[in-house]
Phi, psi and omega in degrees: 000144162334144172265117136229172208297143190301303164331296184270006135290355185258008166251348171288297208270348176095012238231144173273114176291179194175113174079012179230107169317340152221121175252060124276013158331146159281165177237075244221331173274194182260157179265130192212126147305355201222128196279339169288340199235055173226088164292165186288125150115020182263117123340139161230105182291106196268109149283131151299081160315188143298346187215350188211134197255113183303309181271021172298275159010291158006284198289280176008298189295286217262015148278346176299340188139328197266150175334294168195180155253129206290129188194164204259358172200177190299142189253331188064035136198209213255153210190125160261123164251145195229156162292302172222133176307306157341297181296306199296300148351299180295308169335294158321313194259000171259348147289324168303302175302344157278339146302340172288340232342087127292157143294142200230112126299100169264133162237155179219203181130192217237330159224153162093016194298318163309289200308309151316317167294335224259324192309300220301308211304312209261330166318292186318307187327294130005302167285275162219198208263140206218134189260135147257173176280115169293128192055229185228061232248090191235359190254231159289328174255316182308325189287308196307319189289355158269287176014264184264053153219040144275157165232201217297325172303001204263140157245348157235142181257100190243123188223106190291151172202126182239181213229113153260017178183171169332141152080016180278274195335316182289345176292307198301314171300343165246355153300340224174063162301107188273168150296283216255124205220115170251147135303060173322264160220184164240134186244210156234027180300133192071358205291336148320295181274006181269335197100311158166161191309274187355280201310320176285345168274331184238042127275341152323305258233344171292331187288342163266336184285351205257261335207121195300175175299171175297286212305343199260003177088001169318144164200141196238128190269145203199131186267099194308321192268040167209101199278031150244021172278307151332297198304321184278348155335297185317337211248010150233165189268324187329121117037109176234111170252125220233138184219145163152173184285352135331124170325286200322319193310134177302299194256078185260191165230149191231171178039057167276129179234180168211150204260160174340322174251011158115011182258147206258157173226130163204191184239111166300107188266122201236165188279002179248010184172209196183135216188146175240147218227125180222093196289175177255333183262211218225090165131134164287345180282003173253052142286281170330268183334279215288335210253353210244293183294346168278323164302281220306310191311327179296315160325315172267022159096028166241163204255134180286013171273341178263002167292289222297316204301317195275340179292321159335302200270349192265160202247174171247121168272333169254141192299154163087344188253127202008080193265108175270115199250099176315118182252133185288344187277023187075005161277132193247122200236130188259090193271094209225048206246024188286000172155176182197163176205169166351300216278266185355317175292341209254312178287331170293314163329278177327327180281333185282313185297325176286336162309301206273034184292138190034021178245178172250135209250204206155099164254149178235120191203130165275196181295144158254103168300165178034047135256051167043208195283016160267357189297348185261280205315338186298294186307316205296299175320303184325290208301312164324283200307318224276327179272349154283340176278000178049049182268119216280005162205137182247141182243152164243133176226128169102206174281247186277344181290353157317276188300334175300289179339295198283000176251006302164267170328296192304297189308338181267355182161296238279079193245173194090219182248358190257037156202134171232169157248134195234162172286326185210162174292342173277337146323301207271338154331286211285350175279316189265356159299320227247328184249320168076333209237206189274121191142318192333144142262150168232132178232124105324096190197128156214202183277142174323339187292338211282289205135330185339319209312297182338270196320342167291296173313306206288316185318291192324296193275018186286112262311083174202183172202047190289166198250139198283089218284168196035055152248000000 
């Protein structure tokens, strides 16, 4: 974080100091939640969880090195108390962001928000020097604390932003007021608690209204093939600039393929130019995602030769998302299990099928969570697609959302050995331990609660010390 004095966070949050003898002390580190990630010059932020109370901690943190600690009551040692912690964190971090004039990137959307952000962060980056969200650290607390861990060098701020419901985004949007705001799709991820795809555009749909004016450098970024994304042009003053394989799109792609081993290639097209782009990662569905993070970079002044150059180039940063591991003996395991919804289940699939050409191929698939009264059609559709994509076992793993998968499969073709439902992930272990063989692709993928990444993990390392590819 920028440095400043205990004084003058405690007059941004609004806060009483208690125990700290001179507050011009600097705050020269970073502000943190986890008493593990508390280095000298750190803030330390005390939240009450459910199981673990932040301010237990207090003493702990500041023999560790930090400055004081931000808390809802006295602690006995040096401390800003606040009414709710929370806000003041948000406080905080919209005062820092207005001292940098950094650029503020946002995005939201219903899939791929990481796998984009992660595109925007190394495109940007490039450039100058740019802070991002780490993983998918998108929420109330996760956004301010990215924040305010730009410092005075930083010139983009690229900030993931998720939504379970009306006004989250606009809460997020006033923490950390962006420029520039993209608008992935709308899907149906959460859409149990959202209610239906309406409800979920237009809490998407907050992040361009939140966006200054054109004249004022706003820009609203808008996923042309997706017409309730398209839709939210009306609901801004911003700038609308539209990407996606659609004619109409400022920033498309044209002659998209995928190479043998399933990473697409096409040629980019920007309103200053045109560049061919052959990626590293996995799957048509980072077509959108390469095509998204490119409105923005063009948007901020960059050429699209110098787009293709960086998109070429880019990696997978957060763990779990179609993390592809080469096993020497030629099996290749797809970790794709940090969560999963509809659209997202659908694009792995696919990705699995252009990997797995003359190979025998394993999607291993779990619960897609929070979809309400859609889950057995959802699980049910999944289970479909994996027997028309001619996937050639399908494992279901876990309960009745499982079992929908396999019934799903069974109804569409699929009998015999080539779909089981299994109980738990050391089930679905001890079956492709057993089966196996060289050559294989395994894709791995469900909602976080399930748990997959084990079974991802344990395959991966089953006598190897294989590297982990597009990193």
């Amino acid at each position: 974080m920028i440095a400043l004095s205990l004084a003058e966070i405690a007059a941004v949050v609004g806060g009483q100091t208690h125990d700290i003898p001179d507050t011009s002390v600097q705050v020269t580190g970073p502000v943190v939640r986890d008493s593990r990630e508390v280095v000298p010059g750190t803030l330390f932020v005390a939240f009450v969880g459910e199981r673990v109370d932040g301010h237990d901690f207090a003493a702990q943190v500041v023999e560790a090195g930090a400055v004081a600690v931000l808390a809802s009551r006295p602690v006995g040692v040096p401390a800003i108390v606040v009414d709710d912690v929370q806000e003041a964190l948000g406080a905080l971090a919209r005062h820092v962001v207005e001292r940098l004039g950094a650029t503020l990137v946002a995005l939201t959307g219903s899939a791929g928000k990481t796998s984009t952000k992660d595109l925007i962060a190394q495109v940007l980056g490039g450039k100058a020097p740019t802070v991002f969200t780490p993983g998918s650290l998108n929420n109330e607390i996760g956004l301010p604390l990215t924040a305010l861990s730009a410092t005075e060098e930083t010139k983009f701020l690229v900030l993931e932003m998720g939504a379970r419901g009306i006004g989250h985004i606009r809460y997020l949007a006033g923490l950390t007021p962006p420029k520039v705001g993209l608008v992935l799709n709308v899907g149906s991820a959460h859409i149990g608690e959202f209610g239906g795809r309406e409800q979920i555009a237009q809490a998407k749909g907050e992040l361009v209204e939140s966006l200054p004016s054109a004249a004022d450098g706003g820009a609203a970024i808008l996923n042309a093939d997706d017409p309730l994304v398209r839709a939210m042009a009306s609901r801004t003053k911003a700038k609308v600039v539209l990407f996606g394989e659609s004619a109409e799109a400022d920033v498309r792609a044209e002659n998209v393929r995928l190479t043998d081993s399933g990473q697409p290639s096409f040629r980019l097209h920007t309103p200053s130019g045109a560049s061919d782009v052959t990626m590293r990662l996995y799957g048509e569905h980072h077509v959108s995602n390469a095509l998204a993070a490119a409105a923005v970079a063009h948007e901020l002044g960059m050429s699209a030769t110098e787009i293709a150059t960086a998109l070429s180039g880019a990696g997978t940063l957060s763990r779990w998302r179609m993390e592809v591991t080469e096993r020497p003996d030629g099996v290749t395991i797809v970790n794709d299990a940090y969560n999963a919804n509809p659209e997202s289940m659908r694009a792995a699939l696919r990705a699995l099928a252009a990997m797995g050409k003359g190979r025998r191929t394993w999607a291993v698939l779990g619960k897609m969570a929070e979809l309400g009264d859609e889950a057995l059609a959802e699980h049910d559709a999944v289970g479909r697609l994996a027997v028309r994509l001619n996937v050639s076992k399908l494992v279901a793993v876990g309960g009745i959302e499982a079992s929908w998968l396999q019934l799903g499969a069974y109804n569409e073709g699929s009998w015999g050995e080539e779909s089981v439902h299994v109980s738990d992930a050391q089930a679905a272990i001890d079956l492709l331990r057993k089966q196996l063989r060289p050559g294989d692709v395994v894709l791995v993928k469900a909602s976080r609660s399930v748990g997959l990444e084990s079974v991802a993990q344990t395959l991966a390392e089953a006598g190897t010390e294989g590297e982990v590819a597009a990193r």
